[in-house]
C-alpha positions in Angstrom: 1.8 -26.0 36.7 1.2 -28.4 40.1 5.2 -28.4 40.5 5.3 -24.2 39.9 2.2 -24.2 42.2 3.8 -25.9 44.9 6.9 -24.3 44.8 5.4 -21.0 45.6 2.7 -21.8 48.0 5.5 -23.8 50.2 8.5 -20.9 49.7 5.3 -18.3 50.7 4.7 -20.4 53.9 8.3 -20.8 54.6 9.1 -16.3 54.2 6.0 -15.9 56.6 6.4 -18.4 59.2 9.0 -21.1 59.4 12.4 -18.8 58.4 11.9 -17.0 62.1 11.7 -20.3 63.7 15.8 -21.1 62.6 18.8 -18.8 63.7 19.9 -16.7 60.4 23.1 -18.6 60.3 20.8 -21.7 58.9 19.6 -20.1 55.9 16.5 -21.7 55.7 14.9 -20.2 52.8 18.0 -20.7 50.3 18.1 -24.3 51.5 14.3 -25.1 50.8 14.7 -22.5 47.4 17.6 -24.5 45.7 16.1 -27.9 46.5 12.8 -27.1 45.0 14.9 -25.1 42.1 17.0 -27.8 41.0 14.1 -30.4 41.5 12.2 -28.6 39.0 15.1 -27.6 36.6 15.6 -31.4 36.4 12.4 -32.1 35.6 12.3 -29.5 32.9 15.8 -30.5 31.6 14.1 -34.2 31.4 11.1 -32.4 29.6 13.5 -30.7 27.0 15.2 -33.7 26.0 12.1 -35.8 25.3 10.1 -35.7 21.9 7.8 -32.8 22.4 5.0 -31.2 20.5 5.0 -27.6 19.2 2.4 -26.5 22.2 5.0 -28.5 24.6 7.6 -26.5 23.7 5.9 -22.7 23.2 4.7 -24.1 27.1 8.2 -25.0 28.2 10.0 -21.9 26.8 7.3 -19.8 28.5 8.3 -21.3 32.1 11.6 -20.7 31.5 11.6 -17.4 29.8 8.5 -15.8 31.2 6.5 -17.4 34.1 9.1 -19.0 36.3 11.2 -15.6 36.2 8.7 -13.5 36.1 5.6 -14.5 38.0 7.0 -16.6 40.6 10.5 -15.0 41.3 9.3 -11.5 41.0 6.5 -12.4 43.3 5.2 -9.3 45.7 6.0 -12.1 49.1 9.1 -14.2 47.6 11.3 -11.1 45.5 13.5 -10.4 48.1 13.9 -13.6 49.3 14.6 -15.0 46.4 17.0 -12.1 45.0 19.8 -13.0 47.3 19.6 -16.9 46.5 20.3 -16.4 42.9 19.1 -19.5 41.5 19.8 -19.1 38.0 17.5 -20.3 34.8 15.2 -23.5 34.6 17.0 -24.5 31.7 20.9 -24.7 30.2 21.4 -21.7 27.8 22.4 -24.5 25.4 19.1 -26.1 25.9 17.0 -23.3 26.0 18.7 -21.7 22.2 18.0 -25.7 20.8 14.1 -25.8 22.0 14.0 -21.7 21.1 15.3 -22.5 17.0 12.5 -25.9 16.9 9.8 -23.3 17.8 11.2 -20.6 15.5 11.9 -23.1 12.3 8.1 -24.8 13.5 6.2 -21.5 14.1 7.8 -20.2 10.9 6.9 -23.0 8.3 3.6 -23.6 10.3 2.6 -19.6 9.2 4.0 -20.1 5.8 1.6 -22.9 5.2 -1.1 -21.5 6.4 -0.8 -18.3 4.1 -0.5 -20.9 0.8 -3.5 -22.5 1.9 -5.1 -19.4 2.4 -4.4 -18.1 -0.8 -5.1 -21.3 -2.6 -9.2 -20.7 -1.2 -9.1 -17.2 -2.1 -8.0 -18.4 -6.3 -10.3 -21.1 -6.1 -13.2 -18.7 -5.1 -12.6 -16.5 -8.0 -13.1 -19.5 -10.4 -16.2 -20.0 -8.6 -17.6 -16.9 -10.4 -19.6 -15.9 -7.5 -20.4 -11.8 -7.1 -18.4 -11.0 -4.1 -19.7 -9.9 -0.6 -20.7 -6.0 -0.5 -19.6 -4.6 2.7 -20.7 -0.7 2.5 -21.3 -0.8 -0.9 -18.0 -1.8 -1.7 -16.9 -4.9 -3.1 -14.7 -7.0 -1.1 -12.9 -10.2 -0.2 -11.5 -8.9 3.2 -11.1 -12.3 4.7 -8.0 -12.7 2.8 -6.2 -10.0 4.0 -7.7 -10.2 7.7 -6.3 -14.1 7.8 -3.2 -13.0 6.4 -2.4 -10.3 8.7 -3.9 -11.8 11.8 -1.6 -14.8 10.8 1.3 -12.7 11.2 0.5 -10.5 14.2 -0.5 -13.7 16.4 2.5 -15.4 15.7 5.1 -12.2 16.1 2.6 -11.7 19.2 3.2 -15.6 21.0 6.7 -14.9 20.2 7.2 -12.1 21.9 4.9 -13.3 24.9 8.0 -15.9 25.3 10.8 -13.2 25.4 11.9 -10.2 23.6 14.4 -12.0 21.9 12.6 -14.8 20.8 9.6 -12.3 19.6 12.4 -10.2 17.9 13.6 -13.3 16.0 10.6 -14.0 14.5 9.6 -11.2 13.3 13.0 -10.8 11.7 12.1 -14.5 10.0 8.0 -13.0 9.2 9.2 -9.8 7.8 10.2 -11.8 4.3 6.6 -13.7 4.7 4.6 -10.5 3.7 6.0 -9.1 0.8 6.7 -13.1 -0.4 2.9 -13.8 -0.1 2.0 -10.8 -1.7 3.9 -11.6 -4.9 2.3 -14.9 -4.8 -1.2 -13.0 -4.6 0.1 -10.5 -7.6 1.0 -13.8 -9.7 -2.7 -15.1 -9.0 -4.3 -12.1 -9.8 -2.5 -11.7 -13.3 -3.7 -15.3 -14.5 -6.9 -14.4 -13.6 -7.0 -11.5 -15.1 -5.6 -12.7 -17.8 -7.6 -16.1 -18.3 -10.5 -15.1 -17.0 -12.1 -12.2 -19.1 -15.3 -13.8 -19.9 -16.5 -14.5 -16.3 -19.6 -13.3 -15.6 -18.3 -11.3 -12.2 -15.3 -10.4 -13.4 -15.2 -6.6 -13.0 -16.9 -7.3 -9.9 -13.8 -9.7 -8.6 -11.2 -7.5 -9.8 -12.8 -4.5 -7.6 -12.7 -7.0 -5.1 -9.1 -7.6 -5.0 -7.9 -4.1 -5.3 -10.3 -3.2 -2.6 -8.4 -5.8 -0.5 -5.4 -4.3 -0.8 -6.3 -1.6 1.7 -5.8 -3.8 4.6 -2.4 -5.0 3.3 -1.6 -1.0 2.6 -3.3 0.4 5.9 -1.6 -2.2 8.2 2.2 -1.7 6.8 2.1 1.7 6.7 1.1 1.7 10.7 3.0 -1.2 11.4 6.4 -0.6 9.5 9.3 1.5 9.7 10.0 3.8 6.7 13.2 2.3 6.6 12.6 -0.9 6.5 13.0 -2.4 2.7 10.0 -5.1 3.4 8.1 -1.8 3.7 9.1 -0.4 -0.2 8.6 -3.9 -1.6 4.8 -4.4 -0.2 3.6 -0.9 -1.2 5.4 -1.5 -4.3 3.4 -4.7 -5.2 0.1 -3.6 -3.9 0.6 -0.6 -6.1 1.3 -2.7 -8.9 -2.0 -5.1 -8.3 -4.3 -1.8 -8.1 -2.8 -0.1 -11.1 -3.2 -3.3 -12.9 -6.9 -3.8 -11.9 -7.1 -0.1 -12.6 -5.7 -0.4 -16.5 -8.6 -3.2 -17.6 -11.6 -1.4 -15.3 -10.4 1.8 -17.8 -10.0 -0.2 -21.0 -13.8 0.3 -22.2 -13.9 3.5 -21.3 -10.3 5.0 -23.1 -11.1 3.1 -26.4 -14.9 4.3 -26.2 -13.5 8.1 -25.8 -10.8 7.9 -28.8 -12.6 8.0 -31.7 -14.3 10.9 -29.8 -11.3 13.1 -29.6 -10.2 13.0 -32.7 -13.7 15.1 -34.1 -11.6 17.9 -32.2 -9.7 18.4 -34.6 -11.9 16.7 -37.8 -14.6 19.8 -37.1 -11.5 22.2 -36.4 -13.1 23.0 -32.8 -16.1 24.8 -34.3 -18.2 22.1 -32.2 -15.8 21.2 -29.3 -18.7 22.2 -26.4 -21.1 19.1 -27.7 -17.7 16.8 -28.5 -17.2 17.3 -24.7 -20.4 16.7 -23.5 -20.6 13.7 -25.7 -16.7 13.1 -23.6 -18.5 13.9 -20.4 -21.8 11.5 -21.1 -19.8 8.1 -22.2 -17.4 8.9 -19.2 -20.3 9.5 -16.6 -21.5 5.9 -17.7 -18.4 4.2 -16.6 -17.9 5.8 -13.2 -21.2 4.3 -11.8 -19.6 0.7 -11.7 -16.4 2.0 -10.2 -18.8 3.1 -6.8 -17.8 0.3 -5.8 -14.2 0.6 -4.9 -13.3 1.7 -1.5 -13.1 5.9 -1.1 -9.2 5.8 -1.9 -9.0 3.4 -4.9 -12.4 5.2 -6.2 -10.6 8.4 -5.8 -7.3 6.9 -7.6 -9.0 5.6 -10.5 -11.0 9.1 -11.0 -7.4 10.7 -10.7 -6.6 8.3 -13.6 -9.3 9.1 -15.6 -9.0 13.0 -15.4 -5.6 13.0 -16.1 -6.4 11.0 -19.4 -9.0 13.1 -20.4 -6.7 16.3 -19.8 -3.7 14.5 -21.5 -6.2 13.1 -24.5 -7.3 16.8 -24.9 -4.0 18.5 -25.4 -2.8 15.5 -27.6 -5.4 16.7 -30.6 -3.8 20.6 -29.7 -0.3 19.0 -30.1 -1.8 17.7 -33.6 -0.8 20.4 -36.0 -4.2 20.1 -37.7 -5.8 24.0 -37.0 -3.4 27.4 -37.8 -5.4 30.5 -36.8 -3.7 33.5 -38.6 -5.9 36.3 -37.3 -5.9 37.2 -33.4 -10.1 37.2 -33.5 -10.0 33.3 -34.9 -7.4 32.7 -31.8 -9.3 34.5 -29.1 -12.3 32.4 -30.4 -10.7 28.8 -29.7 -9.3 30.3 -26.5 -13.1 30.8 -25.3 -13.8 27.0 -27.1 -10.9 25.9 -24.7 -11.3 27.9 -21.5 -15.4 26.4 -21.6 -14.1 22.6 -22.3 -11.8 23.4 -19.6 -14.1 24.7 -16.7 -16.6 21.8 -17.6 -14.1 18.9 -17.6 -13.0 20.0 -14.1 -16.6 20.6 -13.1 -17.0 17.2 -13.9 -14.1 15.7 -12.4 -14.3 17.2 -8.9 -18.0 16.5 -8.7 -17.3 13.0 -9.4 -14.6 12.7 -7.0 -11.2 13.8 -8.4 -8.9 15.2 -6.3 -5.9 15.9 -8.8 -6.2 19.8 -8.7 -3.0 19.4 -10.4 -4.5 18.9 -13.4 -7.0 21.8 -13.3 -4.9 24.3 -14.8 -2.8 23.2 -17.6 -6.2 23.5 -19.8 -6.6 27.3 -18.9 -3.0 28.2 -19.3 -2.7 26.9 -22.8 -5.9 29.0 -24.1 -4.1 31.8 -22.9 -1.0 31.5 -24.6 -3.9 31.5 -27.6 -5.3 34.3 -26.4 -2.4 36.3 -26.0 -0.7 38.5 -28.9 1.8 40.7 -26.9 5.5 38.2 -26.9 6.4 39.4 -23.4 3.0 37.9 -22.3 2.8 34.6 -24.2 6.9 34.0 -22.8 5.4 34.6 -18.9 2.5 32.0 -19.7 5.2 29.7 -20.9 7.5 30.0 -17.9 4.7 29.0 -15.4 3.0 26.6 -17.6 6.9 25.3 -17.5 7.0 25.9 -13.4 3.6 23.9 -13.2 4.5 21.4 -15.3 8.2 21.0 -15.8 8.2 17.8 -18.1 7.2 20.0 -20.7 9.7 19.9 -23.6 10.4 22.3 -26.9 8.7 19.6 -29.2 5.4 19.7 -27.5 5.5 23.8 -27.2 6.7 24.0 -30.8 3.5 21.6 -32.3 1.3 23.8 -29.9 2.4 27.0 -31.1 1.8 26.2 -34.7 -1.8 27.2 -33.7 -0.6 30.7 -33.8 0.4 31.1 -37.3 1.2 35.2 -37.2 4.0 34.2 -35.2 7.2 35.1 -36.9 10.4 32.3 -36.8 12.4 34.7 -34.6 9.2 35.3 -32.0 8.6 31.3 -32.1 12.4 30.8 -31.4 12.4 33.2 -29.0 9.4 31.7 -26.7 10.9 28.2 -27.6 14.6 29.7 -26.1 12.8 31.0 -23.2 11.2 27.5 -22.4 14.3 25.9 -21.8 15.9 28.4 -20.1 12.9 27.9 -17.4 12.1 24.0 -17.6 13.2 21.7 -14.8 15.7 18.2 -15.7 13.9 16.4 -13.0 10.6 14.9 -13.9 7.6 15.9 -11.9 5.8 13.4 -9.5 2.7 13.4 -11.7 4.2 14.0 -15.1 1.1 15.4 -17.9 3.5 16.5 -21.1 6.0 13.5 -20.3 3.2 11.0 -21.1 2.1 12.6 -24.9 4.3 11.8 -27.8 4.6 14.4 -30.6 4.3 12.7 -33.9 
C-alpha cells in the first residue's frame, strides 16, 4: 500500500510539473515509470516466493490483477502517460497462475469445510429435540441454508473481485459443492427420519427442514442456468427431501382414511354423503399441523392429499363390488358421486389446493353413470381419456361393470373407442397410472 501510494503521488507530481521542465527527447516520465515499476515488481516477485498466508496471497493477486492495473494505471491524471510506457504486469504469468491455483485449491477446501461443519451443528441440533424457531408461523431452520449459500456467493464473489478468470475458476470448482452438500444434508435427514421417530419435536423438525429447502430452491433457480446439470441435480434432491418429509407428515392421515373408504363400497353407496364428511372431518384434523410449512410446500402437500383422496375414491369404483341394472339405480349413485364430488373439491380449494386438475375426473365418471345413450357414454370416455391420458382398458372395464345393462358388444365397443383416443405418453400428474386394478 505505502509503495503503490508513493508510486502514484510521485508519477502525479512528475505529469503536472517536472516532465515540462526536460526536452521531450528525455522521456522523463517513462524513466521515473519503469524505475518505480520494476522496483515494485521485485518486491512483489520477492513477496510471491516467500511463505505466505491465504489473506497474503488473495492481497497480492488483487495488486496484480486488480489495483495496480486498474486503480493506479487507469488513473484519471497518469492513463495516458502511462499507456505509451507499457509496463507490463507486477508479476511473471508463471508466478501469478502458481499463487492463483494455492488460492483456488485454499479457498476451495476452506468452503468445503466450512459447509461439513455447518451441517455437522445443524444434525446435532436435531438430536437436541428442541421445537424449532417460528419465523411467520412457519417452522424453520433458515440458518442452514443462509450459511450455506452465503458461503458460496462470498467466495465466488472475492474471486471474481481478483479477476474474471480467477472468479470464473472458482465457481467452476463451487458448482460441484452445492449439489455435493445437499446429498450430504439428504443422507442426514433420512437417519433422522428414520431413527428418530419418537422425538418429541419430530414433526415439528421435519417441517423444519423441508421449509429450508426454499432457500436452497429459490436461490438456484435465480442463480443457475437451465442448462447447467448442477441445476437438475439440486432441484432433484431437494425434491427428494420434501417428498420424503411429505410421505411420513401424510402417514397418519392415509392409514386413518383407509378403513374409511372401504364402507363405500360395504354400504353399497346408500350412505356415501356421511362416509365423506366423516373423510372430510379426520382430514381437516391433519391439515392444521401442516400450517406450518411455508405457502409452497403447504400448497404441495394439500396437492398430495387431494389427489389421494380423489385416487382413494375411484379405487372403491374400480372395485367391482356394486352392478346397477336399472338406469334409475345408476342415475341415483351419479347424484351420490356428483355431491361427494362438489364437496371434496370444496374442501380442497378452501384449504389451499391448487390441483384444479383433479377437480374433474369425479364429475366425469358419474356421468358415464348417468348416461344410457352409447354415443354419449363413448364422448365422456374420450375426454375423460383427453384429461387424463394414463387411463387404460383395465380400469374403464372394472368401472363399467357398474353398468350392468350394458351388452358385451356396447362394453367392447366403449372399451375399443378408449384406446383408439388414449395418449402412450404418461401425463405430468398421472391419477389412473397410480391405482392398480385387482
Amino acid at each position: 500500500l505505502h509503495m503503490g501510494k508513493t508510486m502514484k503521488e510521485d508519477l502525479t507530481v512528475i505529469v503536472k510539473y517536472i516532465k515540462q521542465l526536460y526536452p521531450p527527447e528525455f522521456n522523463v516520465f517513462s524513466t521515473y515509470a519503469e524505475l518505480y515499476h520494476n522496483y515494485f515488481a521485485s518486491q512483489a516477485k520477492k513477496n510471491a516466493e516467500s511463505h505466505l498466508e491465504d489473506k497474503d496471497i488473495y492481497l497480492l493477486l488483487s495488486w496484480v490483477h486488480n489495483i495496480y492495473p486498474k486503480d493506479m494505471r487507469k488513473d484519471r491524471v497518469l492513463a495516458e502517460e502511462l499507456e505509451k510506457v507499457k509496463l507490463g504486469s507486477l508479476l511473471p504469468s508463471s508466478l501469478s497462475k502458481e499463487l492463483e491455483k494455492k488460492y483456488l485449491d485454499s479457498e476451495e477446501a476452506t468452503i468445503k469445510n466450512s459447509l461439513s461443519k455447518c451441517l455437522d451443528k445443524e444434525i446435532q441440533r436435531w438430536k437436541e429435540d428442541k421445537e424449532p424457531e417460528k419465523l411467520n408461523g412457519h417452522f424453520q431452520s433458515e440458518l442452514l441454508a443462509i450459511f450455506v449459500i452465503q458461503s458460496i456467493y462470498s467466495g465466488q464473489k472475492r474471486a471474481k473481485d481478483i479477476s474474471a478468470a480467477v472468479g470464473e475458476e472458482l465457481s467452476d470448482r463451487l458448482s460441484k459443492e452445492l449439489p455435493a452438500f445437499l446429498k450430504s444434508y439428504k443422507d442426514a435427514f433420512e437417519d433422522f427420519k428414520e431413527k428418530s421417530k419418537k422425538h418429541r419435536y419430530y414433526k415439528a423438525i421435519l417441517i423444519a427442514n423441508i421449509n429450508n429447502c426454499w432457500n436452497f430452491r429459490d436461490y438456484t433457480e435465480k442463480n443457475m442456468a437451465e442448462a447447467d446439470y448442477n441445476k437438475a441435480s439440486i432441484l432433484s434432491t431437494l425434491g427428494d427431501i420434501e417428498n420424503s418429509g411429505f410421505d411420513v407428515l401424510l402417514q397418519q392421515l392415509f392409514a386413518q382414511l383407509k378403513p374409511i373408504y372401504k364402507k363405500f363400497t360395504e354400504n353399497k353407496w346408500d350412505s356415501s354423503n356421511e362416509i365423506m364428511n366423516e373423510i372430510i372431518k379426520t382430514t381437516s384434523k391433519h391439515i392444521s399441523d401442516f400450517r406450518t410449512l411455508k405457502d409452497p410446500f403447504y400448497h404441495a402437500i394439500m396437492e398430495k392429499i387431494h389427489a389421494r383422496l380423489v385416487k382413494e375414491y375411484i379405487v372403491r369404483l374400480l372395485k367391482r363390488k356394486v352392478s346397477l341394472k336399472t338406469p334409475a339405480q345408476q342415475q341415483n349413485l351419479a347424484q351420490h358421486i356428483s355431491k361427494n364430488a362438489a364437496d371434496l373439491e370444496a374442501f380442497c380449494t378452501s384449504n389451499g389446493s391448487q390441483a384444479t386438475w383433479l377437480n374433474s375426473a369425479l364429475p366425469k365418471l358419474a356421468e358415464i353413470i348417468r348416461l344410457q345413450d352409447l354415443g354419449a357414454i363413448k364422448i365422456e370416455v374420450a375426454t375423460l381419456a383427453t384429461t387424463y391420458p394414463d387411463i387404460r382398458k383395465r380400469h374403464l372395464e372394472a368401472f363399467l361393470y357398474i353398468k350392468a345393462n350394458l351388452s358385451r358388444s356396447e362394453l367392447k365397443s366403449i372399451l375399443g373407442y378408449l384406446a383408439d383416443s388414449t395418449a402412450s405418453t404418461p401425463p405430468g400428474a398421472p391419477l389412473f397410472s397410480n391405482i392398480n386394478v385387482s
